[in-house]
N, C-alpha and C positions, 0 to 999 in steps of 0.2 A: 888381259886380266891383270890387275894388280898384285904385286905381292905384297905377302902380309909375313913378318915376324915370328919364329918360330912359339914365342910368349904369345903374340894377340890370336894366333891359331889355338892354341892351347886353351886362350879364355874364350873364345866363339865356341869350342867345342862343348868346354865345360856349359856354357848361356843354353846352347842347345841340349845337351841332354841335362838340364833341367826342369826342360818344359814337358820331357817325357811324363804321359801319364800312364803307369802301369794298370794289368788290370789286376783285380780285386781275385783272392785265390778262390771264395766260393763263386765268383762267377767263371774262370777257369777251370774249376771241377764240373761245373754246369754244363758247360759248352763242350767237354772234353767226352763228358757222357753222353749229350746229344748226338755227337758226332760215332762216337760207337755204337749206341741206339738207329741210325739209320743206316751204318753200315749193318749193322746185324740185321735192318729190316729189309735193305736191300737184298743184300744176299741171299735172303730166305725169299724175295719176289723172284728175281732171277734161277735159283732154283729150281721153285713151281712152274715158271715158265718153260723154262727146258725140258722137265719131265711133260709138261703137256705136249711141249713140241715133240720130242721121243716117242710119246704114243701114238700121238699122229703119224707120224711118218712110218714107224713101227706097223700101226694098222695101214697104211696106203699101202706099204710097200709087199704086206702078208694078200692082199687081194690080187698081185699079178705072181 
């Protein structure tokens, strides 16, 4: 590996986080909702699903 100059590392860094391209704050607010929107619909699936299994097992296990 070659070494490089504590100055040309400095401008490589700076070249490179210039190319960053940020993202946009309403689409951050978007995605940020999205992403709590499907945890909240997860966890309400997961839920229902446990209580049906609870029943289940609840009624198998009331039969012996």
């Amino acid at each position: 590996m070659p070494k490089t100059s504590p100055l040309q590392f400095v401008q490589e860094v700076r070249t490179e986080v210039s190319k960053i391209v940020w993202t946009k704050r309403r689409d951050l607010l978007v995605t940020t909702g999205l992403v709590f929107l499907m945890a909240t619909l997860a966890s309400i699936f997961f839920f229902l699903v446990d209580q049906v299994i609870r029943l289940g097992l609840v009624g198998l296990l009331g039969l012996f």
